[in-house]
PDB file of N, H, CA, C and O in Angstrom:
ATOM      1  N   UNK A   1       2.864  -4.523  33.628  1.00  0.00           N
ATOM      2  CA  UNK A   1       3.801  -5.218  32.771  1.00  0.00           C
ATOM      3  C   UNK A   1       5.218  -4.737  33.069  1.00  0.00           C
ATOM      4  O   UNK A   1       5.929  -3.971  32.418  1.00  0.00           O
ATOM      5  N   UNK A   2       5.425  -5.308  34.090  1.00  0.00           N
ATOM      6  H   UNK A   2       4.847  -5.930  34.618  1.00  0.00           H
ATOM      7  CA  UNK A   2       7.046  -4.752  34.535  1.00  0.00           C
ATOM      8  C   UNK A   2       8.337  -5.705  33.866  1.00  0.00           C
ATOM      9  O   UNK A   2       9.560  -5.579  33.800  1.00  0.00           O
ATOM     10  N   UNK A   3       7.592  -6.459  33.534  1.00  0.00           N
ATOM     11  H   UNK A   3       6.598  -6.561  33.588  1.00  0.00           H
ATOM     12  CA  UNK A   3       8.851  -7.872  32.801  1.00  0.00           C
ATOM     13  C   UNK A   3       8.863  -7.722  31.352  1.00  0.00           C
ATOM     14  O   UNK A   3       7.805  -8.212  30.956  1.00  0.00           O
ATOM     15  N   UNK A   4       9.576  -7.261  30.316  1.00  0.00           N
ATOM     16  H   UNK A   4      10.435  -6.863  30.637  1.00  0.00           H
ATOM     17  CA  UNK A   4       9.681  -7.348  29.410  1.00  0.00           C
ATOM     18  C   UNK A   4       9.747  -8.448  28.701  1.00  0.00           C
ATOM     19  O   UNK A   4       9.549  -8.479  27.486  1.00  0.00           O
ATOM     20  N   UNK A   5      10.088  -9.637  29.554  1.00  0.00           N
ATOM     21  H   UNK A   5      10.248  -9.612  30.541  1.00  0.00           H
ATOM     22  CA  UNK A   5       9.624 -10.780  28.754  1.00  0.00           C
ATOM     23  C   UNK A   5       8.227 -11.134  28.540  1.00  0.00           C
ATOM     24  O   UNK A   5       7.633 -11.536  27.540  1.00  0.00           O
ATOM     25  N   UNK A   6       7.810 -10.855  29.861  1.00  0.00           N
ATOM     26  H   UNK A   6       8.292 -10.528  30.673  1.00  0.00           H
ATOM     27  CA  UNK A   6       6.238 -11.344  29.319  1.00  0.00           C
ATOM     28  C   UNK A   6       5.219 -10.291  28.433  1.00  0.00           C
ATOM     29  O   UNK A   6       4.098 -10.563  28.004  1.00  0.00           O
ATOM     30  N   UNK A   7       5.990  -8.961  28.294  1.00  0.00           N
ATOM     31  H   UNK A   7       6.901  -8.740  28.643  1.00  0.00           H
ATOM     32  CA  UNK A   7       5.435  -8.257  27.361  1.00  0.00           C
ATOM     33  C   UNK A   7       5.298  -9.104  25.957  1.00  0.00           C
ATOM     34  O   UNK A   7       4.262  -9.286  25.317  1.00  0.00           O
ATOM     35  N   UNK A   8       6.799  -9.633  25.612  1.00  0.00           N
ATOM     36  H   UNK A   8       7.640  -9.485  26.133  1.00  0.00           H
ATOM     37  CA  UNK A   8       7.444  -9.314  24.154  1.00  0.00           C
ATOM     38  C   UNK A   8       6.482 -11.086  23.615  1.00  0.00           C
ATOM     39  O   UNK A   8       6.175 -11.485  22.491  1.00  0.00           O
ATOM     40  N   UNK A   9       6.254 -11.800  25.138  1.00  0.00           N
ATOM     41  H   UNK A   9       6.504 -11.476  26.051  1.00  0.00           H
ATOM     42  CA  UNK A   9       5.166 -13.543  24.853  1.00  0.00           C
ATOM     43  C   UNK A   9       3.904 -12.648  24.817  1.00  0.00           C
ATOM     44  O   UNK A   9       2.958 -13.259  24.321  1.00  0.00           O
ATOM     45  N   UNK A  10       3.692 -11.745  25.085  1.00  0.00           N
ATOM     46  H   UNK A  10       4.461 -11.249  25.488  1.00  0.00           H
ATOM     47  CA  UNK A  10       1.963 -11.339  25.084  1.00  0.00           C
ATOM     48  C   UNK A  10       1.960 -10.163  23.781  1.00  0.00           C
ATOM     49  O   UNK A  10       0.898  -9.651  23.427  1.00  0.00           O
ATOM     50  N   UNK A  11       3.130  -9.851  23.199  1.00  0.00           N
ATOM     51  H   UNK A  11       3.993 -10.267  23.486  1.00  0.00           H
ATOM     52  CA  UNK A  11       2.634  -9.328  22.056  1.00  0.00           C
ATOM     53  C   UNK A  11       2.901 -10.029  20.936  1.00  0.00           C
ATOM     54  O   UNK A  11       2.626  -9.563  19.830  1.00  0.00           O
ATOM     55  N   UNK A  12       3.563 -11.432  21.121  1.00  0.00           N
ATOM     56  H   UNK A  12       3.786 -11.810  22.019  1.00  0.00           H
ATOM     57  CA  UNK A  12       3.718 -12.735  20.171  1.00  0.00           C
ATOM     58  C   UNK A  12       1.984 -13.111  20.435  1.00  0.00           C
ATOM     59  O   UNK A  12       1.106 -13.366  19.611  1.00  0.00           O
ATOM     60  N   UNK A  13       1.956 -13.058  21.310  1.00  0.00           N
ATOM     61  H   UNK A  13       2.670 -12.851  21.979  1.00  0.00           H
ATOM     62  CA  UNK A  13       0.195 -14.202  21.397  1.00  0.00           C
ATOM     63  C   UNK A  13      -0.844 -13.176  20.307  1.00  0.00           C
ATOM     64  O   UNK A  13      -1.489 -13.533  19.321  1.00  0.00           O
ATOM     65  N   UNK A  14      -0.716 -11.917  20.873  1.00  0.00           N
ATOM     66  H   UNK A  14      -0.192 -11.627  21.674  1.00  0.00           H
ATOM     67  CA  UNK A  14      -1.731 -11.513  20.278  1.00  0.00           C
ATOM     68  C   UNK A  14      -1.444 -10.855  18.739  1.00  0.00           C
ATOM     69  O   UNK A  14      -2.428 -10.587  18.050  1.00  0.00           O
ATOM     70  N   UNK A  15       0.010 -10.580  18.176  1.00  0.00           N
ATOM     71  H   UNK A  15       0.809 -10.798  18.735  1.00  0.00           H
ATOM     72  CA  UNK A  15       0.404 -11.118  17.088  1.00  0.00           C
ATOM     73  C   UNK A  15      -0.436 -12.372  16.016  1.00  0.00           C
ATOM     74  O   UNK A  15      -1.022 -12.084  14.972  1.00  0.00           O
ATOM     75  N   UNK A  16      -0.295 -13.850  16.626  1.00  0.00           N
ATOM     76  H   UNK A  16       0.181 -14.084  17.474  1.00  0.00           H
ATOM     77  CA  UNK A  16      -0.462 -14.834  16.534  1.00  0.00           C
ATOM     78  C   UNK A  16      -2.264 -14.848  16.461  1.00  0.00           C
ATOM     79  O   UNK A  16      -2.835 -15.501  15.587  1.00  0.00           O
ATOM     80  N   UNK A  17      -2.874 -14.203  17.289  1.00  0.00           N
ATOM     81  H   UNK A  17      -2.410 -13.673  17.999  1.00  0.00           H
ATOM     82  CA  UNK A  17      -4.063 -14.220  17.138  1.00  0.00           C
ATOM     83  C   UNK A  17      -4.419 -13.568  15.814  1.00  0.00           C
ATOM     84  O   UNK A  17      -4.769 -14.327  14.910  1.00  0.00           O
ATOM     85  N   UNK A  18      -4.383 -12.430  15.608  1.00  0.00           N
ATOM     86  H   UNK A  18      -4.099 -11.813  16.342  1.00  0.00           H
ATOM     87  CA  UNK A  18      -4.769 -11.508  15.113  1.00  0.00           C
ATOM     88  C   UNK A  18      -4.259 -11.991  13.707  1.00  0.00           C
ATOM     89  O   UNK A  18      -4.912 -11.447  12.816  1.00  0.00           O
ATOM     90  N   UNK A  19      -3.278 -12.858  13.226  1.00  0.00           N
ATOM     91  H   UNK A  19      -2.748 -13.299  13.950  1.00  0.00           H
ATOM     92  CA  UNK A  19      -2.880 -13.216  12.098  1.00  0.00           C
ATOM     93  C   UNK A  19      -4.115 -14.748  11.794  1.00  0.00           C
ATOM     94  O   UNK A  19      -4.693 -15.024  10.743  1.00  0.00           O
ATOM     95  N   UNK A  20      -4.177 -15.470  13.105  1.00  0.00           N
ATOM     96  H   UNK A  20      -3.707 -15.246  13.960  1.00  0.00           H
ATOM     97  CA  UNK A  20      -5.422 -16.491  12.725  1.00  0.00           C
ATOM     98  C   UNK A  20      -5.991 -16.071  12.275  1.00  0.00           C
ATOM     99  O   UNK A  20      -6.474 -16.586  11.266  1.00  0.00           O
ATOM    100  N   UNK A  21      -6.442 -14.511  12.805  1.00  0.00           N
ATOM    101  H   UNK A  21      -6.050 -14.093  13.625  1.00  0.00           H
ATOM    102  CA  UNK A  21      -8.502 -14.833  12.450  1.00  0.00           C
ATOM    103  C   UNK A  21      -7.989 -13.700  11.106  1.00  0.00           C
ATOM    104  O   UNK A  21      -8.892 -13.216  10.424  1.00  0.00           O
ATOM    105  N   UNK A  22      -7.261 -13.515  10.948  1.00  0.00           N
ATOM    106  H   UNK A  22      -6.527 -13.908  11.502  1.00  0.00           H
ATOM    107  CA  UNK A  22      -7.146 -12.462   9.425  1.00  0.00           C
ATOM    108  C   UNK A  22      -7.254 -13.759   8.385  1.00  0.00           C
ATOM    109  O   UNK A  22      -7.934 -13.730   7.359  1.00  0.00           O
ATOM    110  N   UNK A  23      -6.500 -14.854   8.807  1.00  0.00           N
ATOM    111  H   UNK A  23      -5.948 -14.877   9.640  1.00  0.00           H
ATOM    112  CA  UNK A  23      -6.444 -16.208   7.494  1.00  0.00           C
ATOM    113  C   UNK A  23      -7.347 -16.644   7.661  1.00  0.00           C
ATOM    114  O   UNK A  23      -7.755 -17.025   6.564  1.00  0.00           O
ATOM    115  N   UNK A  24      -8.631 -17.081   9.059  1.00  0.00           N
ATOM    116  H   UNK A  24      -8.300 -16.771   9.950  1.00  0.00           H
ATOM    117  CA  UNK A  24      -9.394 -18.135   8.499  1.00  0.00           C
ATOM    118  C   UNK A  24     -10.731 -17.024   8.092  1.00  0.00           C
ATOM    119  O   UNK A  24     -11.728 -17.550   7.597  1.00  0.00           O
ATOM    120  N   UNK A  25     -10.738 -15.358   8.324  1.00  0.00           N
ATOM    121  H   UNK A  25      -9.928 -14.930   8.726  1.00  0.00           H
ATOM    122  CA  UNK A  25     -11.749 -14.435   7.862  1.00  0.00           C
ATOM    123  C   UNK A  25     -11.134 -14.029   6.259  1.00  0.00           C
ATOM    124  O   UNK A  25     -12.025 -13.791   5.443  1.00  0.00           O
ATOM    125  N   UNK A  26     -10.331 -13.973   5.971  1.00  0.00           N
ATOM    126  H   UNK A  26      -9.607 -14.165   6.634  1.00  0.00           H
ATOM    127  CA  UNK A  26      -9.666 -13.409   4.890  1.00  0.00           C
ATOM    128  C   UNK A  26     -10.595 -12.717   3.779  1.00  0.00           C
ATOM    129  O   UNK A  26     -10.166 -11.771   3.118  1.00  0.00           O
ATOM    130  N   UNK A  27     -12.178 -13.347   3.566  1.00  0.00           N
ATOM    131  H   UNK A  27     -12.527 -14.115   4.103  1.00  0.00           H
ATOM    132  CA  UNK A  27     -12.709 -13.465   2.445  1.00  0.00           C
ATOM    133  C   UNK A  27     -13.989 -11.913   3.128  1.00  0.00           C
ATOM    134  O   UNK A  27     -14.752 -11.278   2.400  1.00  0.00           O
ATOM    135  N   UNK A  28     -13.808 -11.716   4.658  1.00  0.00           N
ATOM    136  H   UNK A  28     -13.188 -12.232   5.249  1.00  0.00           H
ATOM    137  CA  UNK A  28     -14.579 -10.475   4.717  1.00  0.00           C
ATOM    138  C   UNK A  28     -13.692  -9.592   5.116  1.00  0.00           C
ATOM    139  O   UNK A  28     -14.349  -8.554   5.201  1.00  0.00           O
ATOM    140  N   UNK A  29     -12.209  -9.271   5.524  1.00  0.00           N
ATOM    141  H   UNK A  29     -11.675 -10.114   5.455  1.00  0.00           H
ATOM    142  CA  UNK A  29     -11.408  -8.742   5.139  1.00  0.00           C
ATOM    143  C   UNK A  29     -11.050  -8.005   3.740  1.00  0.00           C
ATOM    144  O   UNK A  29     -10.914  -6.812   3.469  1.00  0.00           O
ATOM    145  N   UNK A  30     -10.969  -8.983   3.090  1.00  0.00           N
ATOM    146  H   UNK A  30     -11.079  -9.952   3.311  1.00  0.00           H
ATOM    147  CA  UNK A  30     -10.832  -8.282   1.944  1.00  0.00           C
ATOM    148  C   UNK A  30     -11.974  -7.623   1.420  1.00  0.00           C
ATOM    149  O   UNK A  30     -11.879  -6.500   0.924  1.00  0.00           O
ATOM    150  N   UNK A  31     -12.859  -8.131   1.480  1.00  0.00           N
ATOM    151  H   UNK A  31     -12.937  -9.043   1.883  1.00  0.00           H
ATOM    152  CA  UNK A  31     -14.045  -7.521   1.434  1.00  0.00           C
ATOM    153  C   UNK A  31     -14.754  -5.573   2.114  1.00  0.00           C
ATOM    154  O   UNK A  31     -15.571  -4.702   1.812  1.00  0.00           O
ATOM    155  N   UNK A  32     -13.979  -5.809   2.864  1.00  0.00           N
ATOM    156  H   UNK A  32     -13.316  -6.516   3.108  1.00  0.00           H
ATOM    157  CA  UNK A  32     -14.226  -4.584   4.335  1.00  0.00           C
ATOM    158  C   UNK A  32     -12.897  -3.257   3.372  1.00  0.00           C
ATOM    159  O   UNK A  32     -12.872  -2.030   3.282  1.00  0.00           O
ATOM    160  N   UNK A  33     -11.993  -4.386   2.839  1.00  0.00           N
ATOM    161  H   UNK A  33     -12.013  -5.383   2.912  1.00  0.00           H
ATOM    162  CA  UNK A  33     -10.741  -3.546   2.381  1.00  0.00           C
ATOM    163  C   UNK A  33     -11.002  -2.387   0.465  1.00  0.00           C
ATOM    164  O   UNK A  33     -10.655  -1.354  -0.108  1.00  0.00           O
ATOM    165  N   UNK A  34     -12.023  -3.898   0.296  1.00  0.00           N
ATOM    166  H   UNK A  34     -12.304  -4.737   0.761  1.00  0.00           H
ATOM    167  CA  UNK A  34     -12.126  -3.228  -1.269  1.00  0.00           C
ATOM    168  C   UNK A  34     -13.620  -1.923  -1.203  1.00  0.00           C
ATOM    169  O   UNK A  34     -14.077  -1.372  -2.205  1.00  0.00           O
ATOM    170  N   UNK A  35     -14.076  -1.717   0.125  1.00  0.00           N
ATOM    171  H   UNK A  35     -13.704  -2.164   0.939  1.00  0.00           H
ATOM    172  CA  UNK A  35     -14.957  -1.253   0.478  1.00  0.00           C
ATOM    173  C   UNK A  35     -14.334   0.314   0.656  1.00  0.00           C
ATOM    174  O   UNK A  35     -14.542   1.419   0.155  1.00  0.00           O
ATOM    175  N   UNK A  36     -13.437  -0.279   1.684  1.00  0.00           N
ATOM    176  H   UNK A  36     -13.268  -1.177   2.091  1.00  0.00           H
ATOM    177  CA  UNK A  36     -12.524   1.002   1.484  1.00  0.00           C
ATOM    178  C   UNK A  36     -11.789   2.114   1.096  1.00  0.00           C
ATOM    179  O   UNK A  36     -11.625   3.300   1.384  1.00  0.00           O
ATOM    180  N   UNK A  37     -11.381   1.180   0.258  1.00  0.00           N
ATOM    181  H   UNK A  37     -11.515   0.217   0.023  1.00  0.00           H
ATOM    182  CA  UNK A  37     -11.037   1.751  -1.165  1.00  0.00           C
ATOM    183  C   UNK A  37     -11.981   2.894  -1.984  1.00  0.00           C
ATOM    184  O   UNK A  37     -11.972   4.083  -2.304  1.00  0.00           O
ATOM    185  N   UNK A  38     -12.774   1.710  -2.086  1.00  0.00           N
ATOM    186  H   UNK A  38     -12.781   0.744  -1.826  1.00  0.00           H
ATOM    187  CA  UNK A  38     -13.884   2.174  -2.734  1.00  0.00           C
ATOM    188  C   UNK A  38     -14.313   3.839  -2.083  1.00  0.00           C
ATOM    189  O   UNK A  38     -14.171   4.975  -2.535  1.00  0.00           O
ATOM    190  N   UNK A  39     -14.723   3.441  -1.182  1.00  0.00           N
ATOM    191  H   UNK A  39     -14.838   2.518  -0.815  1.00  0.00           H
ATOM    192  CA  UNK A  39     -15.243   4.977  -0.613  1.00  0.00           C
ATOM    193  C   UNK A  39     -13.694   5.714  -0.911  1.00  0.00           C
ATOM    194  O   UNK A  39     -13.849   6.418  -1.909  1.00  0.00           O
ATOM    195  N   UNK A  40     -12.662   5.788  -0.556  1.00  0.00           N
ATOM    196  H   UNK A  40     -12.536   5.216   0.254  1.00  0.00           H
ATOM    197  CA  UNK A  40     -11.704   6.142  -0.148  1.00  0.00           C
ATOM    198  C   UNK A  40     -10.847   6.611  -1.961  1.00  0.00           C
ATOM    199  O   UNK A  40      -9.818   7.287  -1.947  1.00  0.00           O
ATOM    200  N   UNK A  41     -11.275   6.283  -2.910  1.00  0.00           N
ATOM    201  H   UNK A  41     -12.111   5.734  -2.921  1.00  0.00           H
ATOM    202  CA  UNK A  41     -10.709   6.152  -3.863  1.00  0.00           C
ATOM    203  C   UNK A  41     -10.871   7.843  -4.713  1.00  0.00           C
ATOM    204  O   UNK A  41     -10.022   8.431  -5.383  1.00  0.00           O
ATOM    205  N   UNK A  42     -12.272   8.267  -4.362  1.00  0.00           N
ATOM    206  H   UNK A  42     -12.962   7.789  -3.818  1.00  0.00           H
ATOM    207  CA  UNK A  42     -12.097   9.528  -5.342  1.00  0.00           C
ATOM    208  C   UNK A  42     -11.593  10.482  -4.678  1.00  0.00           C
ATOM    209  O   UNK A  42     -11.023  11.341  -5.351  1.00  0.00           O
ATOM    210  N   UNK A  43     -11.626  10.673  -3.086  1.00  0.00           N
ATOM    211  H   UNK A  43     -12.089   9.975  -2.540  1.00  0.00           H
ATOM    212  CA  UNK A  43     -10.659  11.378  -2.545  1.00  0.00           C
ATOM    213  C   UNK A  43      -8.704  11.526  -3.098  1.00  0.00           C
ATOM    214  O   UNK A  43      -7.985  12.451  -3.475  1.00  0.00           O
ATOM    215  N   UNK A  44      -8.559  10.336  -2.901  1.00  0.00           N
ATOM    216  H   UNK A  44      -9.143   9.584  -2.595  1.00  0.00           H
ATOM    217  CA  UNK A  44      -6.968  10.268  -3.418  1.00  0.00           C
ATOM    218  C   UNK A  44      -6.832  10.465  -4.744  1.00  0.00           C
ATOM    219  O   UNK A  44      -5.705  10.731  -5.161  1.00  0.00           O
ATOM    220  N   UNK A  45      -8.056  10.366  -5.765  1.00  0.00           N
ATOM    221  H   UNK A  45      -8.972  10.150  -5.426  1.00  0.00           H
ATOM    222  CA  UNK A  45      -8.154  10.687  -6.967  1.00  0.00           C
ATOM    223  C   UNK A  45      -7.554  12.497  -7.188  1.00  0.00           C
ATOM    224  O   UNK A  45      -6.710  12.941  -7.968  1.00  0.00           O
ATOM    225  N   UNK A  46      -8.152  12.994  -6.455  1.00  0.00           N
ATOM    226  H   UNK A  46      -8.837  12.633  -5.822  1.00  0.00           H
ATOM    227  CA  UNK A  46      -8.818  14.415  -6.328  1.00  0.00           C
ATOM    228  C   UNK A  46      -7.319  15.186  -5.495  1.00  0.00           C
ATOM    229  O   UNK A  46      -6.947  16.360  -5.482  1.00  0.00           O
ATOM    230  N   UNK A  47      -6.784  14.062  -4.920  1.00  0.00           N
ATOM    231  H   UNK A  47      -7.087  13.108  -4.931  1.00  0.00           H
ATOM    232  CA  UNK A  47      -5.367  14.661  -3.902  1.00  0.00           C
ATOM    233  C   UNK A  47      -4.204  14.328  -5.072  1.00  0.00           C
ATOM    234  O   UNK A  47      -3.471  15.251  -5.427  1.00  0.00           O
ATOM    235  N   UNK A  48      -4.090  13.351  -5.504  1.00  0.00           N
ATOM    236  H   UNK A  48      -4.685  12.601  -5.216  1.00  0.00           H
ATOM    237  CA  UNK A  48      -3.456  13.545  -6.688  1.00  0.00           C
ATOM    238  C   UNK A  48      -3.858  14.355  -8.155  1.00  0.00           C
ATOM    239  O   UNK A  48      -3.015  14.943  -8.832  1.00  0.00           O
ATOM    240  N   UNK A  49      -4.873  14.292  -8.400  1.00  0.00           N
ATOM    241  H   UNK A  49      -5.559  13.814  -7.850  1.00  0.00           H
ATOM    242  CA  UNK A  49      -4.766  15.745  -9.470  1.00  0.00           C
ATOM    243  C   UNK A  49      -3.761  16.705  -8.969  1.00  0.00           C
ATOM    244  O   UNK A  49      -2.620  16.973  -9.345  1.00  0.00           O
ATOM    245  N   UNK A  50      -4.627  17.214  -7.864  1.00  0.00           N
ATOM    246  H   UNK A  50      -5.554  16.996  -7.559  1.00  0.00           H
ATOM    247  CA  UNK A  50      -4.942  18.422  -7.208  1.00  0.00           C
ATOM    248  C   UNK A  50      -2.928  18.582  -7.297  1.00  0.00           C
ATOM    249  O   UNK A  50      -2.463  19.552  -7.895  1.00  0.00           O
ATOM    250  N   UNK A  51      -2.195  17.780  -6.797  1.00  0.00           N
ATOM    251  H   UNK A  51      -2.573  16.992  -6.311  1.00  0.00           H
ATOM    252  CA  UNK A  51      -0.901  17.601  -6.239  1.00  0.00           C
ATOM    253  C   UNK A  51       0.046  18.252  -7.721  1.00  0.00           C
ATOM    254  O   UNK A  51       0.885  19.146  -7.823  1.00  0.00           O
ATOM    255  N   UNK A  52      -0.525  17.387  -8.632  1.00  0.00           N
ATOM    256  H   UNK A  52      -1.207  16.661  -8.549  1.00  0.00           H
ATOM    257  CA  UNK A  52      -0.330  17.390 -10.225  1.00  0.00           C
ATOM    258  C   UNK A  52      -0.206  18.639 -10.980  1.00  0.00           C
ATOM    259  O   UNK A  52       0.686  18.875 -11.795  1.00  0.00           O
ATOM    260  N   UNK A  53      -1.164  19.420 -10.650  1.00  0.00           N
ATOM    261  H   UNK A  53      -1.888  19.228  -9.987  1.00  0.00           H
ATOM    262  CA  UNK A  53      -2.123  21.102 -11.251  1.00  0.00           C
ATOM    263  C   UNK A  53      -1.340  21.954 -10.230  1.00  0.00           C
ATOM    264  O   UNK A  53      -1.423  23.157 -10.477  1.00  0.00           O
ATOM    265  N   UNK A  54      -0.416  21.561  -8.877  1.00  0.00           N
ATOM    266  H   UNK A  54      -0.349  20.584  -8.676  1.00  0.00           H
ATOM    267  CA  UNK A  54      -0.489  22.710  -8.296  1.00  0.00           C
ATOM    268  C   UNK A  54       0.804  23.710  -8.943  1.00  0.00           C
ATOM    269  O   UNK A  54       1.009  24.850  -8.525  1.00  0.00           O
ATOM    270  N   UNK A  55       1.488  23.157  -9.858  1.00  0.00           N
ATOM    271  H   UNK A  55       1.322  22.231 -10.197  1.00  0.00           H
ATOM    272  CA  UNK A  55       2.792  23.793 -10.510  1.00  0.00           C
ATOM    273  C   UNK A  55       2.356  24.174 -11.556  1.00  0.00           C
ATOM    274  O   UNK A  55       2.860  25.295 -11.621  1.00  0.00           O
ATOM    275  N   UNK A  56       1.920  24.080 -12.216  1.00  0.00           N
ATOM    276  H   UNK A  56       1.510  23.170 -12.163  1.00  0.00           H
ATOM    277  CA  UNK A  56       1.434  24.816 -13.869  1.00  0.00           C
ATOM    278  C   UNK A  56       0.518  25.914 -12.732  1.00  0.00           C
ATOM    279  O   UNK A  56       0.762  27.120 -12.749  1.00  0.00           O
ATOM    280  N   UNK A  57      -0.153  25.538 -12.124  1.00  0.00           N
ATOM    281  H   UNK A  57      -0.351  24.558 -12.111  1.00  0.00           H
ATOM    282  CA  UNK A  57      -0.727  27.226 -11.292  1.00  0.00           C
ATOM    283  C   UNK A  57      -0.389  27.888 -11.340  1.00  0.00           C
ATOM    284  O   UNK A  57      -0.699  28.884 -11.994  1.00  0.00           O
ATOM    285  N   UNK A  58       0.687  27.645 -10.467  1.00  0.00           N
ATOM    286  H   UNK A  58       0.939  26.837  -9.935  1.00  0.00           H
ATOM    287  CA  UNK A  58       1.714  28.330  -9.905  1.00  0.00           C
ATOM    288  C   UNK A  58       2.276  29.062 -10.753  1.00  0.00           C
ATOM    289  O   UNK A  58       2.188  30.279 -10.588  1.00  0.00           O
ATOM    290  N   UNK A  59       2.873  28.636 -11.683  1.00  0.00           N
ATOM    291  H   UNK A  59       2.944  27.648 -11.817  1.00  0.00           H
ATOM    292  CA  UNK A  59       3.637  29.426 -12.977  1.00  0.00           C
ATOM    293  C   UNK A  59       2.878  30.100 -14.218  1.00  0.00           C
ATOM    294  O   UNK A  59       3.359  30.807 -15.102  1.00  0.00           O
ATOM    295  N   UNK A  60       1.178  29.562 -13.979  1.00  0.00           N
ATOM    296  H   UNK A  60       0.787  28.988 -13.260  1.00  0.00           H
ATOM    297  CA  UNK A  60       0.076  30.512 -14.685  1.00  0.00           C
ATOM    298  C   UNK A  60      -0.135  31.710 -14.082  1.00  0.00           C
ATOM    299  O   UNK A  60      -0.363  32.747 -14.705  1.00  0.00           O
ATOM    300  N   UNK A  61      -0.043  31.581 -12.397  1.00  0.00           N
ATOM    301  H   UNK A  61       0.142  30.738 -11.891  1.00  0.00           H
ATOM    302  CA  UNK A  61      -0.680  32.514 -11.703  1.00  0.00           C
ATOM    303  C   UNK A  61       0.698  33.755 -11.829  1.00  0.00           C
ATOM    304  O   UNK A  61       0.526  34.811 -12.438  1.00  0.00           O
ATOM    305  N   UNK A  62       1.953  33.420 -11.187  1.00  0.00           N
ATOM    306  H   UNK A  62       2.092  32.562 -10.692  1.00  0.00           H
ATOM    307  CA  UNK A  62       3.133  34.136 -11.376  1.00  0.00           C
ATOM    308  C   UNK A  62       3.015  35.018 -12.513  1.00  0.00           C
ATOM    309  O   UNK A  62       3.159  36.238 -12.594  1.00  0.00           O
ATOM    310  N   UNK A  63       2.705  34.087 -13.429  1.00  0.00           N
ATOM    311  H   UNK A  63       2.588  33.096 -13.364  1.00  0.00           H
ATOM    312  CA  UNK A  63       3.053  34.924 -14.917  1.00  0.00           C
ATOM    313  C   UNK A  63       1.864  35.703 -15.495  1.00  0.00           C
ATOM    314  O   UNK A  63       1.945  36.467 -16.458  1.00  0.00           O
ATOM    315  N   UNK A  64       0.834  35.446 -14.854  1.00  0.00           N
ATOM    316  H   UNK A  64       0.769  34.826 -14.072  1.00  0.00           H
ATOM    317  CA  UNK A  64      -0.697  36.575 -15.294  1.00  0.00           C
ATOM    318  C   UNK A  64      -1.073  37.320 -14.438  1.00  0.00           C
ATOM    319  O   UNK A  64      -1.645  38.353 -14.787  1.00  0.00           O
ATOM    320  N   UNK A  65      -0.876  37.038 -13.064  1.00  0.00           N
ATOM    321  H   UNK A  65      -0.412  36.199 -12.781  1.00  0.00           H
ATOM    322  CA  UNK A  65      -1.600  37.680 -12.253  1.00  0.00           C
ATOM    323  C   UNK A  65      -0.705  38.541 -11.507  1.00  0.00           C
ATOM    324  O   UNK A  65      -1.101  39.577 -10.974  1.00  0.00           O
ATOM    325  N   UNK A  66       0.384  38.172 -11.463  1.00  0.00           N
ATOM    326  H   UNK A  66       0.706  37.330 -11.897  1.00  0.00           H
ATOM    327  CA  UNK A  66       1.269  39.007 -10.330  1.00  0.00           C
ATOM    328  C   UNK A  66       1.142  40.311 -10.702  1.00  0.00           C
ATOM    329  O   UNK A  66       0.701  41.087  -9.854  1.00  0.00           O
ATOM    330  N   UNK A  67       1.512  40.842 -12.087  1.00  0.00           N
ATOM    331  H   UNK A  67       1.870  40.212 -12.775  1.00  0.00           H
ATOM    332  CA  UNK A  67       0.818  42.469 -12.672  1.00  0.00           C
ATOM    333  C   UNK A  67      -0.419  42.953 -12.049  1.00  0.00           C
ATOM    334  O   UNK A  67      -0.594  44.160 -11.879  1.00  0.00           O
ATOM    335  N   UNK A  68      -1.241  42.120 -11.716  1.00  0.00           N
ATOM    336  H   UNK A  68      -1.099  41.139 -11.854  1.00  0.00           H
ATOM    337  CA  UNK A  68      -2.333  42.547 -11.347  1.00  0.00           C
ATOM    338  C   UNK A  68      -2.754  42.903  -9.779  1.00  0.00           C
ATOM    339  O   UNK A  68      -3.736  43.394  -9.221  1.00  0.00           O
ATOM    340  N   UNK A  69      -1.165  42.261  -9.294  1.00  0.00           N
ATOM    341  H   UNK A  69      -0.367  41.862  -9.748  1.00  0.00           H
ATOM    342  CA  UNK A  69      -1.369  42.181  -7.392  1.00  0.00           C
ATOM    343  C   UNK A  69      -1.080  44.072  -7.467  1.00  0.00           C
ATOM    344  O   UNK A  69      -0.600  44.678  -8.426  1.00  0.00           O
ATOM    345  N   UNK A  70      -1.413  44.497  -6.525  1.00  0.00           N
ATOM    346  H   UNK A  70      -1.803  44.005  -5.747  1.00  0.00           H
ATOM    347  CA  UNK A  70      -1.183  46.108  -6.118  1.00  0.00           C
ATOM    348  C   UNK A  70      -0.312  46.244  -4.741  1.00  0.00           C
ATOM    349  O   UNK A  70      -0.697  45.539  -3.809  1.00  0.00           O
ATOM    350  N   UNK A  71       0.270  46.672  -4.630  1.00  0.00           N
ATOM    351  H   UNK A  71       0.582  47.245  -5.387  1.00  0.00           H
ATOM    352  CA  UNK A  71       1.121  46.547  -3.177  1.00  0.00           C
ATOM    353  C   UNK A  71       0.885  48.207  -2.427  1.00  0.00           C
ATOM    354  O   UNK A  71       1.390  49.312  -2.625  1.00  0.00           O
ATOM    355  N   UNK A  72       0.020  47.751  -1.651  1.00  0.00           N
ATOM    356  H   UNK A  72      -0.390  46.853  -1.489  1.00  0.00           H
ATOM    357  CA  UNK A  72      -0.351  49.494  -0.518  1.00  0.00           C
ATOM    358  C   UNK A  72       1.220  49.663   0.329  1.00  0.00           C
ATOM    359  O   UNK A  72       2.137  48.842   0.356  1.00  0.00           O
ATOM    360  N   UNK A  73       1.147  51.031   0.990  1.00  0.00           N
ATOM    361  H   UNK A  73       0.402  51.698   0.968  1.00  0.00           H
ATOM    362  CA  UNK A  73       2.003  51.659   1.279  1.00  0.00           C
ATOM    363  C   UNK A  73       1.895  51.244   2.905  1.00  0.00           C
ATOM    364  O   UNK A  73       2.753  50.998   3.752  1.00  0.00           O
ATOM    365  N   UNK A  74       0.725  51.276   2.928  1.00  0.00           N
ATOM    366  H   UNK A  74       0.028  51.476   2.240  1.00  0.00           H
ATOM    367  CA  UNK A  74       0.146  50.828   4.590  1.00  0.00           C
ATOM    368  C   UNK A  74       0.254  49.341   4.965  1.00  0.00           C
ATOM    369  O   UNK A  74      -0.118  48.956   6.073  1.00  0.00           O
TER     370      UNK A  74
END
């Protein structure tokens, strides 16, 4: 592909394709998508807590535990 024109017509074509068969499949697309989700959903559940809890930790752990860290000489 040394011609940039015929790159920029061959990534219109397959653009163009790839948008057909998404409209005339649409109904197992979406399908494949809510699947996704699905599996995919208690993970991001679990990454947002997790994201949520990590500052009250933080300022539980600071404030209870740091007394309790010991610092060696070695």
């Amino acid at each position: 592909m040394k011609n940039p024109k015929i790159k920029n017509i061959m990534l219109v074509i397959l653009y163009t394709t790839l948008l057909i068969f998404f409209f005339i499949h649409i109904s197992d697309v979406l399908r494949i998508l809510d699947f996704v989700f699905k599996v995919l959903a208690p993970i991001l559940y679990g990454l947002v807590i997790a994201y949520l809890l990590n500052y009250p930790y933080k300022v539980f752990y600071d404030h209870h535990f740091n007394k309790m860290v010991t610092k060696h000489s070695w």
